[in-house]
C-alpha angles and dihedrals in degrees: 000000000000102000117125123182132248096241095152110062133022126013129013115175087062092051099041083059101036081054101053106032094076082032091060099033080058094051083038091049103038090051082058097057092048091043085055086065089055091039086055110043091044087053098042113015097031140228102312087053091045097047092051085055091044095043095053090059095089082051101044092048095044081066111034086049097058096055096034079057088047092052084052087069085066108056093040091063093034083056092046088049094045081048091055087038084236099158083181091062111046090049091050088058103034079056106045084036087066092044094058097040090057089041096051092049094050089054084050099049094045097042087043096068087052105042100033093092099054086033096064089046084063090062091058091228128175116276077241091055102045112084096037085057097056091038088060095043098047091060091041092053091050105059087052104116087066085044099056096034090060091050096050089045085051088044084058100038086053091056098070095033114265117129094156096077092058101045087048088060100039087050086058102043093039089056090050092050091055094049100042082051096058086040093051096036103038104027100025087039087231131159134203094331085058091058088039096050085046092052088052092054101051089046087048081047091046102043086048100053083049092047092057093042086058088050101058092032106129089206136092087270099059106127120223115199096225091058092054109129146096109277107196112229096042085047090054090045094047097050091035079073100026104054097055091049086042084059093050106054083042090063089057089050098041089051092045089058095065098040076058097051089053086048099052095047088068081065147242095324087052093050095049089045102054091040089055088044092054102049085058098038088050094064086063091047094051096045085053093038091053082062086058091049099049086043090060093045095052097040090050101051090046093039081064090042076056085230101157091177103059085046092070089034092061087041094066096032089058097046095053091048098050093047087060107043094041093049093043084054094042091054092048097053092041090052089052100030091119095069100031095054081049096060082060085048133341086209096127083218094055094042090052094041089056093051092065097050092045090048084055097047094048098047080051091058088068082072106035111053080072089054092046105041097043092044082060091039086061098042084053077071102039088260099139106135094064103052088042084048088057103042088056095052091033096050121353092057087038102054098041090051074043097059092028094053130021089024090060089046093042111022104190133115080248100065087044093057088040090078096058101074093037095052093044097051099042075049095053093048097052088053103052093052094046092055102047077047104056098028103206092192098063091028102047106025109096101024088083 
């Protein structure tokens, strides 16, 4: 529970790898439990319950991105400060990082059982859909103070190095989900409150175990309750960084709404279909997403060593290694798409329906691991407006000319699909170009 890893001298490949391994089996990991709520309410409440799962997802990601971006604040300025050996630091911010993530839940749960009504017309969804959907999102709002709070404790956890702990916490919680949504759906006869109750406990079960962790940890970032507040110039630093990457992270949800919105009005297939497709597509994108994060956390941590060098090392190491794993996971799920989108629904129309999406999305992840990985690169330095700038012209701006234009001309699941591969790679290239441009390494490194 107190292990921390070396980032700063020998060897990196190992240790890349050794990072995000645990890092991308938790993403892996966490997007199964919350396909078994999909898995269980398709099989045993039908395609109208499954849909109003599937259909939250944008909304529920607009929300939790933009506080998981905001927890990457946090680690980016807890590595720089392991990097500068600065104790003071690191608990200022574990500390102040706990008491936002609490705070902004508790404004989530309380405006979600407001909002959750006008929030699912947004998404345009079937009269038979409706008040299953609000039903879902109003008990998943409001379990989002232990939400948040496990992501900000794996955020801290992640700064000095340690992704096992999380993983630990998220493998316990994730088996009593599973089994709490087959209890409330099949002996409770539940629908989807009962998934998303289920969903509320594990998270209460995961963001505990992490909490206690944090108590007996004998590092910097040990968290002691009587310390527990915001303390103001670690909170400005933190969301100086966080809020870019929040936003961030918010553009891909926002777009996604309304590519939701077009999706849903093909109907309920469609629906079933796209929201299948996602929860496989997903495992790919987290094994690629856990290189940008290493790459954040290195970076960060030498980046406050003020070692330049190992920067651009990490950089190329992580962008070879996420080329590799992402495409060797695309090509799996795509060999064996036909039984694993079965699992979500054995309906022929909704299995066909979910290839095509997934052929799109993984021709699309050709473009985006650069994005991915360099976006974390430049946050390893601080650099978060730039990455979130070009993610609202690249594929925020692409994607709604996308809907408003070539979808009304064309209305099919096709042409949607179609921008996926078109916004990601305007967005990698940017990027790309941004980043040889500004050099972060030679320009950052030494002004710690």
């Amino acid at each position: 529970m107190g292990s921390r890893m070396d980032m700063i001298n020998g060897s990196l490949g190992d240790k890349i790898i050794k990072y995000a391994i645990p890092l991308a089996v938790t993403g892996v990991l966490q997007q199964l439990f919350n396909a078994a709520d999909l898995a269980v309410v398709g099989n045993f409440s039908g395609k109208e319950a499954m849909a109003a799962v599937g259909g939250n997802a944008p909304v529920i990601g607009l929300l939790v991105n933009l506080f998981v971006g905001i927890s990457l604040g946090s680690n980016v300025i807890i590595a720089k400060s392991i990097g500068q050996g600065d104790d003071e630091s690191i608990a200022k911010a574990v500390h102040t990082s706990v008491v936002v993530a609490l705070l902004g839940g508790l404004f989530l749960a309380v405006g979600g059982e407001f909002l959750a009504p006008e929030v699912v017309k947004m998404l345009d969804v079937p009269g038979a859909v409706y008040p299953l959907a609000v039903k879902y999102l109003r008990i998943y709002l409001a379990g989002m103070p232990v939400i948040l709070l496990y992501n900000f404790e794996s955020a801290i956890f992640r700064s000095c190095g340690n992704t096992q702990m999380p993983l630990i916490a998220l493998v316990v919680s994730g088996v009593l989900n599973v089994i709490l949504n087959l209890f409330f759906v099949i002996q409770l006869g539940m629908d989807v409150d009962g998934v998303a109750t289920a969903t509320v406990i594990s998270n209460l079960i995961s963001a505990g175990i992490l909490f206690a962790a944090l108590m007996k940890s004998e590092l910097a970032i040990r968290i002691e309750p009587r310390k527990l507040r915001v303390h103001r110039e670690v909170l400005g630093q933190i969301l100086k960084i966080g809020i870019p990457s929040g936003i961030q992270g918010m553009i891909f949800s926002f777009a996604n709404i309304i590519i939701q919105s077009a999706v849903n009005s093909l109907g309920t297939t469609v629906m079933a279909a796209s929201s299948a497709a996602y929860n496989l597509e997903i495992f790919a994108f987290y094994i690629m997403n856990s290189f940008g994060q290493a790459c954040t956390t290195f970076v960060g941590q030498n980046y406050g060593a003020g070692k330049g060098d190992r920067c651009l090392k990490t950089l190329k190491l992580c962008l070879i290694q996420s080329l590799v794993s992402t495409m060797a996971a695309s090509v799996l799920i795509l060999l064996f798409s036909q039984q694993l989108l079965g699992i979500f629904n054995p309906d022929p129309d909704v299995i066909a329906t979910g290839r095509i999406r997934l052929e799109y999305i993984f021709f699309a992840y050709l473009f985006s691991f650069a994005q991915e990985v360099l976006s974390g690169y430049l946050r390893g330095f601080g650099v978060s407006f730039i990455p979130a700038s070009c993610s609202v012209v690249g594929i925020c701006g692409v994607r709604l000319t996308w809907i408003f234009t070539a979808f009304r001309q064309r209305p099919s699941f096709t042409t949607i699909m179609q921008v996926y591969p078109i916004s990601l790679g305007i967005t990698a290239a940017v990027i790309l170009a941004v980043t040889l441009f500004v050099k972060p390494s030679r320009r950052f490194v030494g002004k710690v």
